[in-house]
Backbone atoms as SQL, in Angstrom:
CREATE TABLE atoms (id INTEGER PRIMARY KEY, chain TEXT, resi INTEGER, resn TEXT, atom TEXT, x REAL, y REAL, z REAL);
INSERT INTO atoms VALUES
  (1, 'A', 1, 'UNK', 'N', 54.800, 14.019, -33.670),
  (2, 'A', 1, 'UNK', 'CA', 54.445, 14.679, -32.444),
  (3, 'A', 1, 'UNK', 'C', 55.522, 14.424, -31.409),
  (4, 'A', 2, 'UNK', 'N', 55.621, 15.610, -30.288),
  (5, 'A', 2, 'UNK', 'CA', 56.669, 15.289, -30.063),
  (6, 'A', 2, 'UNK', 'C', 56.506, 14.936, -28.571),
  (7, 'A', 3, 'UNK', 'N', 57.000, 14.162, -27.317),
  (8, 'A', 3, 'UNK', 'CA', 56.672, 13.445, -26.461),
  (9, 'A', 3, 'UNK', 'C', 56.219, 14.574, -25.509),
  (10, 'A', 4, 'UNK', 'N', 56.256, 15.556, -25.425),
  (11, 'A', 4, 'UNK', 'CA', 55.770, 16.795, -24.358),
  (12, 'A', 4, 'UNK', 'C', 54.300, 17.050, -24.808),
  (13, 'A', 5, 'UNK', 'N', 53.691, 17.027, -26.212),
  (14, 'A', 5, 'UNK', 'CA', 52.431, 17.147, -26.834),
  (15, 'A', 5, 'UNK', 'C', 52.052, 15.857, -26.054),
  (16, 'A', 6, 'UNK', 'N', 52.355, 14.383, -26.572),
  (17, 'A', 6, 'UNK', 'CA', 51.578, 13.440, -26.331),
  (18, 'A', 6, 'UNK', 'C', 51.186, 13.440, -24.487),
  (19, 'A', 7, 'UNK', 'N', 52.331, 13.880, -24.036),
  (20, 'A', 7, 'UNK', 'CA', 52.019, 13.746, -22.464),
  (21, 'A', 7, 'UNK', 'C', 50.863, 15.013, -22.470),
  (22, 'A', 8, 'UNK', 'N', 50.986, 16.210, -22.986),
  (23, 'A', 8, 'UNK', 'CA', 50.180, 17.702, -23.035),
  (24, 'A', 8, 'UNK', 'C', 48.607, 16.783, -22.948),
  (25, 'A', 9, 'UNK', 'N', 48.232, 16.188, -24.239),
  (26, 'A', 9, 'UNK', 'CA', 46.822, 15.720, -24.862),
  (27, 'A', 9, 'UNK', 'C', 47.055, 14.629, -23.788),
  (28, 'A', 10, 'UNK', 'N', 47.420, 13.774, -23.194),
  (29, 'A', 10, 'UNK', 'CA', 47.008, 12.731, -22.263),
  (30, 'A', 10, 'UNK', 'C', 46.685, 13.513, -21.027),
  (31, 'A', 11, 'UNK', 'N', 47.045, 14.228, -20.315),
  (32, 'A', 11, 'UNK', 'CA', 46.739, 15.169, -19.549),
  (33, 'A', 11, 'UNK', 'C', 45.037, 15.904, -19.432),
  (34, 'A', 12, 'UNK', 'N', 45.050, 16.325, -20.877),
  (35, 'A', 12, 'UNK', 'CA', 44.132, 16.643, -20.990),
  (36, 'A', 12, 'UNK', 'C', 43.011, 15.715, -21.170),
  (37, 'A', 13, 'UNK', 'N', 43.698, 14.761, -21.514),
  (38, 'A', 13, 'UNK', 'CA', 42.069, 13.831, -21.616),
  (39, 'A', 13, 'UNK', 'C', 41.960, 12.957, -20.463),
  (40, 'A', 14, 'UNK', 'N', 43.107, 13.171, -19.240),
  (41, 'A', 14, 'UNK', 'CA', 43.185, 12.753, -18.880),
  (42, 'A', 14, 'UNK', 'C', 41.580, 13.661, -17.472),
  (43, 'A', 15, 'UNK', 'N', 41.923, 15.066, -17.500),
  (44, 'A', 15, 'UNK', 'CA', 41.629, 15.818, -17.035),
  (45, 'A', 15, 'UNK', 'C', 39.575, 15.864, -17.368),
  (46, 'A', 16, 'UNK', 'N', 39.343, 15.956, -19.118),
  (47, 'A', 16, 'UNK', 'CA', 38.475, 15.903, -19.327),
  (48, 'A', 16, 'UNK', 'C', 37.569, 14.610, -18.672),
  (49, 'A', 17, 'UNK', 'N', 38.247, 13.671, -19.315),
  (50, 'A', 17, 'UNK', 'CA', 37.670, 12.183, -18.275),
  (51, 'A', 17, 'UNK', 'C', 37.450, 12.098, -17.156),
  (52, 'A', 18, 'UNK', 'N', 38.016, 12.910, -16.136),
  (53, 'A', 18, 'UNK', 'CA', 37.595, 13.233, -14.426),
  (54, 'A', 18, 'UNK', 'C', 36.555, 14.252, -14.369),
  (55, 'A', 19, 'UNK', 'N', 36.621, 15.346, -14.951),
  (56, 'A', 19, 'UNK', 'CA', 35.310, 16.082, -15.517),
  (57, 'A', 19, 'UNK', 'C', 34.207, 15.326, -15.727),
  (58, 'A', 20, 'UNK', 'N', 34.621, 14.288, -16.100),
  (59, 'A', 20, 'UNK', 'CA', 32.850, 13.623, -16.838),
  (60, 'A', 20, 'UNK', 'C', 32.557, 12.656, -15.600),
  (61, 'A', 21, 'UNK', 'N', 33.414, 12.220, -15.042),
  (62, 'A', 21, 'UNK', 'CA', 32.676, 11.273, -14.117),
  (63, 'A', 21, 'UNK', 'C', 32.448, 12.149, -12.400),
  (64, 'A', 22, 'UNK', 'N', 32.814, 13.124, -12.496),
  (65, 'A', 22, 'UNK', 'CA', 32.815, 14.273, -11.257),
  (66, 'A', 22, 'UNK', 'C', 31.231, 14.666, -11.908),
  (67, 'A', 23, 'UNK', 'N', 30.899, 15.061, -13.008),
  (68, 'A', 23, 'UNK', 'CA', 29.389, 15.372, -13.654),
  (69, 'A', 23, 'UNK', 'C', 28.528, 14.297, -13.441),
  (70, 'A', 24, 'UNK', 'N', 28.764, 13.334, -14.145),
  (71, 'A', 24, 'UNK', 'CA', 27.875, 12.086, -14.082),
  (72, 'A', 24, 'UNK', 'C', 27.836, 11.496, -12.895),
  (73, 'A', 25, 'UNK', 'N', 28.891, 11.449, -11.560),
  (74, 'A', 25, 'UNK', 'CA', 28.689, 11.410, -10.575),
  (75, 'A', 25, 'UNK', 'C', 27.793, 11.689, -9.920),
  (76, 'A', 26, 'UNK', 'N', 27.637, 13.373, -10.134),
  (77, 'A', 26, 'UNK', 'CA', 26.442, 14.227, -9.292),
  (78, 'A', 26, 'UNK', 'C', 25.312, 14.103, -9.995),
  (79, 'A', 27, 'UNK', 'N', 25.342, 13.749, -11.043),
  (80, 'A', 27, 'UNK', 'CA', 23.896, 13.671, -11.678),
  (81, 'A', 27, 'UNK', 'C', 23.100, 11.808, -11.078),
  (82, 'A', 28, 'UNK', 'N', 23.920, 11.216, -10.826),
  (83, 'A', 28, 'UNK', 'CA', 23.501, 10.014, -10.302),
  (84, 'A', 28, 'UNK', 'C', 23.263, 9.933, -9.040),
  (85, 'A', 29, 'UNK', 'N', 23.732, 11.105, -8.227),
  (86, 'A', 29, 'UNK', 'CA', 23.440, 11.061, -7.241),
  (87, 'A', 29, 'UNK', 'C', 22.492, 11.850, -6.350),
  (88, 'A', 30, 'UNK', 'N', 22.082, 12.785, -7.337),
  (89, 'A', 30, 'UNK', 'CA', 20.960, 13.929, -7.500),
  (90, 'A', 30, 'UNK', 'C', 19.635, 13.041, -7.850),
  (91, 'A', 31, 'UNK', 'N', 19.607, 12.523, -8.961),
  (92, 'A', 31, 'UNK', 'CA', 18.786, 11.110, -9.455),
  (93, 'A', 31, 'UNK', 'C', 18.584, 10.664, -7.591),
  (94, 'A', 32, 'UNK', 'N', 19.291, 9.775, -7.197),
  (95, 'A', 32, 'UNK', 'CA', 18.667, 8.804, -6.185),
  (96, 'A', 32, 'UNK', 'C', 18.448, 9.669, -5.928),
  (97, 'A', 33, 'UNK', 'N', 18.779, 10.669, -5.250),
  (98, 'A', 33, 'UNK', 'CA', 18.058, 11.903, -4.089),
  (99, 'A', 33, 'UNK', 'C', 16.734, 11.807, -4.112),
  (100, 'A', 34, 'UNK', 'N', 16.463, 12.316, -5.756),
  (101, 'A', 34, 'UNK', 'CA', 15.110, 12.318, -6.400),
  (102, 'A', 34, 'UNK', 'C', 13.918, 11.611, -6.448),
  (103, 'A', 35, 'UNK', 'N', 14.983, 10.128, -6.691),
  (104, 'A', 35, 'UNK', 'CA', 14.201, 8.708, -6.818),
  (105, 'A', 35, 'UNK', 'C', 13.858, 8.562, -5.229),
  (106, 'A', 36, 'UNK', 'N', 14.532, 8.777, -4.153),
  (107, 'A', 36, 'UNK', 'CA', 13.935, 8.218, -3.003),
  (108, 'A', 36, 'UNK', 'C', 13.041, 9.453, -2.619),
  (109, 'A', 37, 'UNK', 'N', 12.698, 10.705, -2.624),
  (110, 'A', 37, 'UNK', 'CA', 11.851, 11.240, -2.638),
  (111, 'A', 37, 'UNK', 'C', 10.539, 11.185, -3.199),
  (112, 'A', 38, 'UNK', 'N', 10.809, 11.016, -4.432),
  (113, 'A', 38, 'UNK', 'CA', 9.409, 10.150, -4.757),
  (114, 'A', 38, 'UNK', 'C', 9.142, 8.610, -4.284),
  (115, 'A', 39, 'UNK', 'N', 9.687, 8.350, -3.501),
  (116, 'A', 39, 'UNK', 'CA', 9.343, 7.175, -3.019),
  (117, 'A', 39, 'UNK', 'C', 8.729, 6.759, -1.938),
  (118, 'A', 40, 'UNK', 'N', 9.279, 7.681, -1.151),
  (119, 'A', 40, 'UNK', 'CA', 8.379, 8.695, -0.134),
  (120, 'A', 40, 'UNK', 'C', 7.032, 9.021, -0.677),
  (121, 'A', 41, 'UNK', 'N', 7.115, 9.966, -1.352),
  (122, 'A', 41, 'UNK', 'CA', 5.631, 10.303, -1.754),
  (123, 'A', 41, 'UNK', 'C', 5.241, 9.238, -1.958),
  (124, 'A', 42, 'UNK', 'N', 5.329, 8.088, -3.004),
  (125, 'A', 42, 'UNK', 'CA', 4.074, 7.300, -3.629),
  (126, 'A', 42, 'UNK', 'C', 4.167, 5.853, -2.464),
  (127, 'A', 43, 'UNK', 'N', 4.815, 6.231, -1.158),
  (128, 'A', 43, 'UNK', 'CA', 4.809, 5.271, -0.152),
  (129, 'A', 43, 'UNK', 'C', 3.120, 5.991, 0.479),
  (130, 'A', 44, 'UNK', 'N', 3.460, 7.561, 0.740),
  (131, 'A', 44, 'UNK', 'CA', 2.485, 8.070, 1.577),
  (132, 'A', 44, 'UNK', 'C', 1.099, 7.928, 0.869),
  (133, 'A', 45, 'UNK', 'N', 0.671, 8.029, -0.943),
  (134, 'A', 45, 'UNK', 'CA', -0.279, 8.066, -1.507),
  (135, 'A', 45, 'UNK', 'C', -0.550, 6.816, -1.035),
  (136, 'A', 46, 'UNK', 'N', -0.104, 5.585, -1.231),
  (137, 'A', 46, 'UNK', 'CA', -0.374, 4.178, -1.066),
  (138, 'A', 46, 'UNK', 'C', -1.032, 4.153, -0.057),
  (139, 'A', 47, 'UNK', 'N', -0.847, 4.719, 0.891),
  (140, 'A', 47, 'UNK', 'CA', -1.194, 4.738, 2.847),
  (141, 'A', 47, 'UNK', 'C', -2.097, 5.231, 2.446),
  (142, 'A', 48, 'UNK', 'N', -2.346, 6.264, 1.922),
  (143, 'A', 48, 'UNK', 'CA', -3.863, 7.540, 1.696),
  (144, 'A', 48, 'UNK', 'C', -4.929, 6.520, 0.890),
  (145, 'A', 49, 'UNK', 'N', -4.303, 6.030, 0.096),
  (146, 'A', 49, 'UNK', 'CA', -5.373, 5.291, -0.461),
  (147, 'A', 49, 'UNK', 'C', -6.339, 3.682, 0.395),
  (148, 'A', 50, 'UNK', 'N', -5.076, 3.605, 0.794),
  (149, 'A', 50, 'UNK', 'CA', -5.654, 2.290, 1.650),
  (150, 'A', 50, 'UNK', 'C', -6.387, 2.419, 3.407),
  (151, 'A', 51, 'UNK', 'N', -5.987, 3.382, 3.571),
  (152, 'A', 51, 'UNK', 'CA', -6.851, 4.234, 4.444),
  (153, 'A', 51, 'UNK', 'C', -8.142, 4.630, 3.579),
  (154, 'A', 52, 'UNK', 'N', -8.460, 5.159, 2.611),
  (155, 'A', 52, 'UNK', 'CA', -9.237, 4.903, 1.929),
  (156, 'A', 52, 'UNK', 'C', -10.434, 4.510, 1.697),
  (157, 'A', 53, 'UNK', 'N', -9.878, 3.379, 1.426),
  (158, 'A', 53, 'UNK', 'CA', -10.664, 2.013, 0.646),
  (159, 'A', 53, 'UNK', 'C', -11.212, 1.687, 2.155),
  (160, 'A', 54, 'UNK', 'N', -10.056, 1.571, 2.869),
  (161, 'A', 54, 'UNK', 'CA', -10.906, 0.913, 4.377),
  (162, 'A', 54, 'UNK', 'C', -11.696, 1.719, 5.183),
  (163, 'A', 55, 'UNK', 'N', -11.751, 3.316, 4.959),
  (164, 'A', 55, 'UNK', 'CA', -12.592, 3.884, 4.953),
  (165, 'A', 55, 'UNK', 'C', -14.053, 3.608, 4.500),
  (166, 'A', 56, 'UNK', 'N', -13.855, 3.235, 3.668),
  (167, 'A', 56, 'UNK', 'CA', -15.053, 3.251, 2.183),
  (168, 'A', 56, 'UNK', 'C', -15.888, 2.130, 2.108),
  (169, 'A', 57, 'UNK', 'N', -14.946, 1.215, 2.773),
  (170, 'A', 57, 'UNK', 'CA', -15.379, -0.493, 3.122),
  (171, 'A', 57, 'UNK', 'C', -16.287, -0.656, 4.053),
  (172, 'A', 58, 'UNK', 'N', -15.477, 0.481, 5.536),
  (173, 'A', 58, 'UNK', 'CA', -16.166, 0.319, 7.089),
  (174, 'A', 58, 'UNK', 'C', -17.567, 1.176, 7.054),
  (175, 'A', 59, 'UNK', 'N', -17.858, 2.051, 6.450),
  (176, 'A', 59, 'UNK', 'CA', -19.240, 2.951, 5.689),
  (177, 'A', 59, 'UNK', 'C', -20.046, 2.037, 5.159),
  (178, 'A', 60, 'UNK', 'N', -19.602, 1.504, 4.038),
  (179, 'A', 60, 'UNK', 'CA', -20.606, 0.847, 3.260),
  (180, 'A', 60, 'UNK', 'C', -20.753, -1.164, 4.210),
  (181, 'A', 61, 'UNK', 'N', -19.930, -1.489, 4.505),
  (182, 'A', 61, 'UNK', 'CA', -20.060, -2.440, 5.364),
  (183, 'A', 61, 'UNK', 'C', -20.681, -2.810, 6.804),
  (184, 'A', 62, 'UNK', 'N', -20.602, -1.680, 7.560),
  (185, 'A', 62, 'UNK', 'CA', -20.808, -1.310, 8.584),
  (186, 'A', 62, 'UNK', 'C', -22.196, -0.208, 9.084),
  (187, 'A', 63, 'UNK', 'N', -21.789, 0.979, 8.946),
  (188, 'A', 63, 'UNK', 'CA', -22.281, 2.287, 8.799),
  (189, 'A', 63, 'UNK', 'C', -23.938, 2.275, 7.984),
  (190, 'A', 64, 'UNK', 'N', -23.709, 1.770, 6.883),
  (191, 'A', 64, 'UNK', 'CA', -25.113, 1.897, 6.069),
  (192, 'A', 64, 'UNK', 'C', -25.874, 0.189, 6.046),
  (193, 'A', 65, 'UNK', 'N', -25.119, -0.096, 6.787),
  (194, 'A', 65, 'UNK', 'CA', -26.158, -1.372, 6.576),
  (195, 'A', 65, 'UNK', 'C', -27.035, -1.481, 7.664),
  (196, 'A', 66, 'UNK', 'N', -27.981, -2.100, 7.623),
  (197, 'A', 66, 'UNK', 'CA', -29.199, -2.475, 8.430),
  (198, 'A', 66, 'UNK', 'C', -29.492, -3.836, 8.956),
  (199, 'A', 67, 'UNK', 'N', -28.721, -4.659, 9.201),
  (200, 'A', 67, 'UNK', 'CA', -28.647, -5.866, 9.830),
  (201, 'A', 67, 'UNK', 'C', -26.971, -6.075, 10.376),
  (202, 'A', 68, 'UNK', 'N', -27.629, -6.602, 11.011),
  (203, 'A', 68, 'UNK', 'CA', -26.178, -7.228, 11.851),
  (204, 'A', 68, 'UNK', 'C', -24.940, -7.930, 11.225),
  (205, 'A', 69, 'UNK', 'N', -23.533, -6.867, 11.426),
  (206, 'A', 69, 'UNK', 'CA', -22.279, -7.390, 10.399),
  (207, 'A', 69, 'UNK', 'C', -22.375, -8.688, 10.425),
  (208, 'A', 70, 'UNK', 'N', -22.097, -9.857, 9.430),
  (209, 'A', 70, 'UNK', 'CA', -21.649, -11.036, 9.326),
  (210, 'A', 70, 'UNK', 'C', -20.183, -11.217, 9.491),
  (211, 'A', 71, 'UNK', 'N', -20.084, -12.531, 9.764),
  (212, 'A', 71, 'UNK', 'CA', -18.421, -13.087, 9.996),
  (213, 'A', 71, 'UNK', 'C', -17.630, -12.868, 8.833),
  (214, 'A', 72, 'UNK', 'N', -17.944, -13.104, 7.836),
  (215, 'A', 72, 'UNK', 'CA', -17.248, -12.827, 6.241),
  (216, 'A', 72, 'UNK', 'C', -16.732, -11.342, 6.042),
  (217, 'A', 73, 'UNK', 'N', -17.513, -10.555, 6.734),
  (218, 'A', 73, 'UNK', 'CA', -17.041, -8.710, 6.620),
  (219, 'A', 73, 'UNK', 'C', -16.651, -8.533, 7.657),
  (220, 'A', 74, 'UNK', 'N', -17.139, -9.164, 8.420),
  (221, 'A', 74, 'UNK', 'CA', -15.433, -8.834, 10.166),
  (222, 'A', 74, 'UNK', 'C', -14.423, -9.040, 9.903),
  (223, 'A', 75, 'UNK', 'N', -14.140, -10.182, 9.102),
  (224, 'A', 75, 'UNK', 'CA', -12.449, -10.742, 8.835),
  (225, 'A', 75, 'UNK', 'C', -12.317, -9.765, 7.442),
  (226, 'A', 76, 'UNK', 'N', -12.641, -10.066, 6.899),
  (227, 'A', 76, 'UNK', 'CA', -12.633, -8.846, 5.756),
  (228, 'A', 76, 'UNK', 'C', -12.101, -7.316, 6.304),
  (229, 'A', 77, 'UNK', 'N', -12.815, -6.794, 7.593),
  (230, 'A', 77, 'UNK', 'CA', -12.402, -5.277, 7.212),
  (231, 'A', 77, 'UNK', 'C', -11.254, -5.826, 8.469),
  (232, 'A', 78, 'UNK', 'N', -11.400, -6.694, 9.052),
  (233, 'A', 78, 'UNK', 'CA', -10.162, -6.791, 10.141),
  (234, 'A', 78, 'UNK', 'C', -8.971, -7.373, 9.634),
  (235, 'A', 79, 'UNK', 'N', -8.662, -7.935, 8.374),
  (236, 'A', 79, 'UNK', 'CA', -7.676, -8.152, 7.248),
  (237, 'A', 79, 'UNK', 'C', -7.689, -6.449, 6.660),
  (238, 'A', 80, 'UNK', 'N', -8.451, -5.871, 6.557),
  (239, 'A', 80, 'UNK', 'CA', -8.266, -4.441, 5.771),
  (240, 'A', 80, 'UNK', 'C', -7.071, -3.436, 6.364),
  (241, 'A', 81, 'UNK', 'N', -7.908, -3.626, 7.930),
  (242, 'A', 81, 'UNK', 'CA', -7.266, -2.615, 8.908),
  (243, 'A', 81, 'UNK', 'C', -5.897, -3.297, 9.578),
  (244, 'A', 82, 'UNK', 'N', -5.686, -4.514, 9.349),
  (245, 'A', 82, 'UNK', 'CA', -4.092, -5.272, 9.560),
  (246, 'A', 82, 'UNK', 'C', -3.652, -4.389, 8.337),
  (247, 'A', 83, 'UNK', 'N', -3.494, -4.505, 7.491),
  (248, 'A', 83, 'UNK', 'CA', -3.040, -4.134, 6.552),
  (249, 'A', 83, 'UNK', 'C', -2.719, -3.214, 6.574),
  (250, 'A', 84, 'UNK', 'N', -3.176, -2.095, 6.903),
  (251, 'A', 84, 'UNK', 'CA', -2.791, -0.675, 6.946),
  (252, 'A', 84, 'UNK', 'C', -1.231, -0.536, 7.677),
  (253, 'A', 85, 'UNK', 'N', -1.432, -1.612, 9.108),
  (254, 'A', 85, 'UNK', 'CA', 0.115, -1.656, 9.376),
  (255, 'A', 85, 'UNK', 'C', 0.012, -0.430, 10.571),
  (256, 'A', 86, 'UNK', 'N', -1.004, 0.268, 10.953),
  (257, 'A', 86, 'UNK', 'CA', -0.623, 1.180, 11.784),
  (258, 'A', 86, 'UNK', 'C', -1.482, 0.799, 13.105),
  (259, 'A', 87, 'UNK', 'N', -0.341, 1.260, 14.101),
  (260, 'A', 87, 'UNK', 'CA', -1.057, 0.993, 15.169),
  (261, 'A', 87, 'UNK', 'C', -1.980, 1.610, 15.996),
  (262, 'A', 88, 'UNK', 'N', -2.038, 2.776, 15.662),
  (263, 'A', 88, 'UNK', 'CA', -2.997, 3.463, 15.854),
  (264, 'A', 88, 'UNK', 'C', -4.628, 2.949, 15.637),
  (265, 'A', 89, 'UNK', 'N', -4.597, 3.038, 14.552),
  (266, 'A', 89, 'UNK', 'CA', -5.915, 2.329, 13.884),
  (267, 'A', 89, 'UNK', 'C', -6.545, 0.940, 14.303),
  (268, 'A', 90, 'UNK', 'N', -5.492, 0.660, 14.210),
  (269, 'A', 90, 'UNK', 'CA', -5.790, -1.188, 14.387),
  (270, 'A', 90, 'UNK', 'C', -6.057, -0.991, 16.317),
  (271, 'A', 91, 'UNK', 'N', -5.516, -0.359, 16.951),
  (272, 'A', 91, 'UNK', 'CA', -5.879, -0.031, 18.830),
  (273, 'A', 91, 'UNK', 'C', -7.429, 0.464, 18.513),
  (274, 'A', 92, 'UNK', 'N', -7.645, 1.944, 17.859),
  (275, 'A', 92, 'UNK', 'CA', -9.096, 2.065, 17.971),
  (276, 'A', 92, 'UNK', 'C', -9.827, 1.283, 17.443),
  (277, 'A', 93, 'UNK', 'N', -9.950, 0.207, 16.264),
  (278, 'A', 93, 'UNK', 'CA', -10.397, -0.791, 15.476),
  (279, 'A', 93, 'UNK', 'C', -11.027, -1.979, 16.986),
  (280, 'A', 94, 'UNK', 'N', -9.857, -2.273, 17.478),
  (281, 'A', 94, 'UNK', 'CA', -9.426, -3.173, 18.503),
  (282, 'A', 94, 'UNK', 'C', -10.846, -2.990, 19.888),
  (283, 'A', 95, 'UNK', 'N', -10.659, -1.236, 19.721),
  (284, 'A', 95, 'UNK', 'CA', -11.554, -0.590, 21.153),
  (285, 'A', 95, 'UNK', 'C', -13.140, -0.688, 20.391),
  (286, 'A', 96, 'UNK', 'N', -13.325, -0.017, 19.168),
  (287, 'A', 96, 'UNK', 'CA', -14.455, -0.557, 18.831),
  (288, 'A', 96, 'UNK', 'C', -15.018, -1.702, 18.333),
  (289, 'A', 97, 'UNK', 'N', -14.361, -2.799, 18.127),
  (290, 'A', 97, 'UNK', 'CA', -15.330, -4.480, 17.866),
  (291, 'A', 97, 'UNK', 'C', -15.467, -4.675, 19.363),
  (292, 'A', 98, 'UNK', 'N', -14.348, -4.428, 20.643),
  (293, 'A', 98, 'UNK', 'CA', -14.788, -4.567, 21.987),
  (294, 'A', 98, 'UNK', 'C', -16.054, -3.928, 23.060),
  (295, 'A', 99, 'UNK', 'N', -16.594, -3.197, 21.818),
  (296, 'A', 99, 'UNK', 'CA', -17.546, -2.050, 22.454),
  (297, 'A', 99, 'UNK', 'C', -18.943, -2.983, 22.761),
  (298, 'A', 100, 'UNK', 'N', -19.223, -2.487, 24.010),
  (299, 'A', 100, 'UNK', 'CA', -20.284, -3.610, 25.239),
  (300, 'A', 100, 'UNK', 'C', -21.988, -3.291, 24.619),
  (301, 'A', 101, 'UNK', 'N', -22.132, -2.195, 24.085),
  (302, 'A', 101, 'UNK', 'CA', -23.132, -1.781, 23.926),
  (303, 'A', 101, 'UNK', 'C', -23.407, -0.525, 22.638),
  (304, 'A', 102, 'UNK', 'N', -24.959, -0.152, 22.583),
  (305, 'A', 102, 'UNK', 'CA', -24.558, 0.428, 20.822),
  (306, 'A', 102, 'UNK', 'C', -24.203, 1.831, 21.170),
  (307, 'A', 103, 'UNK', 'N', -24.173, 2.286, 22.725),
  (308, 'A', 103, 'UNK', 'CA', -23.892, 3.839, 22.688),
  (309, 'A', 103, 'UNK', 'C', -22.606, 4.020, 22.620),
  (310, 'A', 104, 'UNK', 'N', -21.735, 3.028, 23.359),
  (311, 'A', 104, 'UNK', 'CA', -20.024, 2.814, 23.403),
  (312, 'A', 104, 'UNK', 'C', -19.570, 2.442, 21.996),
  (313, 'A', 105, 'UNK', 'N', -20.188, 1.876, 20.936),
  (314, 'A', 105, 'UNK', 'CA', -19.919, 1.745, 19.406),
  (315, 'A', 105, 'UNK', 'C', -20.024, 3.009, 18.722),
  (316, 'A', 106, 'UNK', 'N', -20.913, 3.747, 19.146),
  (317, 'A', 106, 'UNK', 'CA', -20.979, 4.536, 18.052),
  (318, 'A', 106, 'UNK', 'C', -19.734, 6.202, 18.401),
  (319, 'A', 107, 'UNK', 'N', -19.752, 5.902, 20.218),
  (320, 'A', 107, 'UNK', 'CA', -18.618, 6.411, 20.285),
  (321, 'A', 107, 'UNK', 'C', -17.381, 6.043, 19.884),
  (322, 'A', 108, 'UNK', 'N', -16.756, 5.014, 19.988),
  (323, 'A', 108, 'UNK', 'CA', -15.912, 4.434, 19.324),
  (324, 'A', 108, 'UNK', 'C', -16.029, 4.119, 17.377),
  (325, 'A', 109, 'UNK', 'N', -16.821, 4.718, 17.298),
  (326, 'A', 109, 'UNK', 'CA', -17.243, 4.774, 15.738),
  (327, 'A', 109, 'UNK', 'C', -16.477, 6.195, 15.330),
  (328, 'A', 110, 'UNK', 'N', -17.174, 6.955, 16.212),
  (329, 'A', 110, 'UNK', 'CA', -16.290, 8.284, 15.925),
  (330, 'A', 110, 'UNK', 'C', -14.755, 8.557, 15.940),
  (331, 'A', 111, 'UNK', 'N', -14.636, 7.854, 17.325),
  (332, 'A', 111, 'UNK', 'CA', -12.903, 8.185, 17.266),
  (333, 'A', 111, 'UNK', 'C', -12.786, 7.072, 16.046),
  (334, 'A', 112, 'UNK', 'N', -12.631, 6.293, 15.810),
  (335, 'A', 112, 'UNK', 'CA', -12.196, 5.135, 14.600),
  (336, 'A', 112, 'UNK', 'C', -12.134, 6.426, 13.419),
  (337, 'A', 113, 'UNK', 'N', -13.186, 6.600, 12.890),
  (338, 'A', 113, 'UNK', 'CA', -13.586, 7.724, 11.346),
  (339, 'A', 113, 'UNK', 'C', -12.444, 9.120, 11.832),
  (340, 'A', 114, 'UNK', 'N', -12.505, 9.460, 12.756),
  (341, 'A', 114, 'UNK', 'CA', -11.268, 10.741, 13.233),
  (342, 'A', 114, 'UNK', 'C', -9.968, 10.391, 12.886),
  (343, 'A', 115, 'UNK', 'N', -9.530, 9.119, 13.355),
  (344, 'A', 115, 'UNK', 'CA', -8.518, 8.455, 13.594),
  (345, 'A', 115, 'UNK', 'C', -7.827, 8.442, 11.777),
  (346, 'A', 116, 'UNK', 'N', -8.942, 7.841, 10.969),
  (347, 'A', 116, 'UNK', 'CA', -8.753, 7.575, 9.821),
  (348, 'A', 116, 'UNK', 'C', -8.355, 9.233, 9.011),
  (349, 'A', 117, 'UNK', 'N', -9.464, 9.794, 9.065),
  (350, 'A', 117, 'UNK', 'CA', -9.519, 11.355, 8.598),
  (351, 'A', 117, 'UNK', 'C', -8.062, 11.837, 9.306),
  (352, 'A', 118, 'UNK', 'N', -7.323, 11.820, 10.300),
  (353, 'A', 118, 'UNK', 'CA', -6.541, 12.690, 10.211),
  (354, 'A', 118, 'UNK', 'C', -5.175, 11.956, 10.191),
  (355, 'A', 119, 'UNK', 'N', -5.155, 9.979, 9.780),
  (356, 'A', 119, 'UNK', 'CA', -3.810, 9.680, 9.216),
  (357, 'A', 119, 'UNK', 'C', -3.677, 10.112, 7.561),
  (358, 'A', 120, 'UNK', 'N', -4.600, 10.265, 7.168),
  (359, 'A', 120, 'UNK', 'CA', -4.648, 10.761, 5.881),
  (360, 'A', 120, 'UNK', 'C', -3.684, 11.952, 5.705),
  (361, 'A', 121, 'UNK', 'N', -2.157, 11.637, 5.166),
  (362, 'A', 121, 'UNK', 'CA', -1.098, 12.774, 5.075),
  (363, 'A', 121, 'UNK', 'C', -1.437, 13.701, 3.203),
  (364, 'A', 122, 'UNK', 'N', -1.984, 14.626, 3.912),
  (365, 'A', 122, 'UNK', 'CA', -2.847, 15.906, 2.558),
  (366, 'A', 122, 'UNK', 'C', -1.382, 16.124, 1.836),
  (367, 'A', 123, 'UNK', 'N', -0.538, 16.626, 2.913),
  (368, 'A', 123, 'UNK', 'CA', 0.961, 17.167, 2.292),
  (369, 'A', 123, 'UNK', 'C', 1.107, 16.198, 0.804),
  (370, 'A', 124, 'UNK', 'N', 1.130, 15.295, 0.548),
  (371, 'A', 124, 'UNK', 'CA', 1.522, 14.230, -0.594),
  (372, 'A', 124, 'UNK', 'C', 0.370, 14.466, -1.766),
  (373, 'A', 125, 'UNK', 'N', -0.900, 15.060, -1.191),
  (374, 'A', 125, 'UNK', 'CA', -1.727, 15.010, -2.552),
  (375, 'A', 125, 'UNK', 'C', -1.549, 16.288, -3.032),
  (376, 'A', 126, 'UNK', 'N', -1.173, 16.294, -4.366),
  (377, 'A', 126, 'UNK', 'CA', -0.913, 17.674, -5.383),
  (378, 'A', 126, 'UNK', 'C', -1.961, 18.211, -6.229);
């Protein structure tokens, strides 16, 4: 072979080899795109769900019972609603355990259940 071929084929593979990592480049970087988009999503399901549960907790804890909350389910749903991390919630949470009387609770019952119902982001459930 003669030294103009060998330089010809190094060229070319030289060429093909930038091809592949210019491809595999964008495909790795299409990937994260991807990967942090769903990450997003299953950040927002996580929120939906734990809104949720503390939904589901403050009903059956609260809402349907017939005697007066105990200390064990105050810290309980007030560990629930820390958790959530939002401040929203945890302010109306805050306005209703402060409520003076049962007509100011049950108003503050409402905004609390509103509050919850509309952090719930629908966009994420498919």
């Amino acid at each position: 072979m003669s030294s103009s071929s060998k330089s010809y084929i190094q060229i070319i593979l030289v060429i093909i080899l930038l091809a592949g990592n210019v491809f595999f480049g964008g495909k790795y970087f299409l990937s994260q795109k991807e990967f942090n988009q769903e990450k997003v999503v299953l950040e927002k399901e996580k929120l939906n769900e734990d809104i949720l549960d503390f939904t589901k907790l403050f009903i059956e804890k609260v809402l349907k019972t017939e005697t007066e909350v105990d200390f064990e389910t105050r810290l309980m749903l007030e560990n629930a609603v820390r958790n959530l991390d939002d401040e929203d919630i945890l302010k109306q949470w805050q306005e209703f355990v402060a409520s003076q009387n049962e007509d100011e609770a049950q108003e503050r019952v409402k905004d609390l259940l509103s509050i919850l119902i509309n952090k719930i982001n629908i966009e994420s459930i498919n």
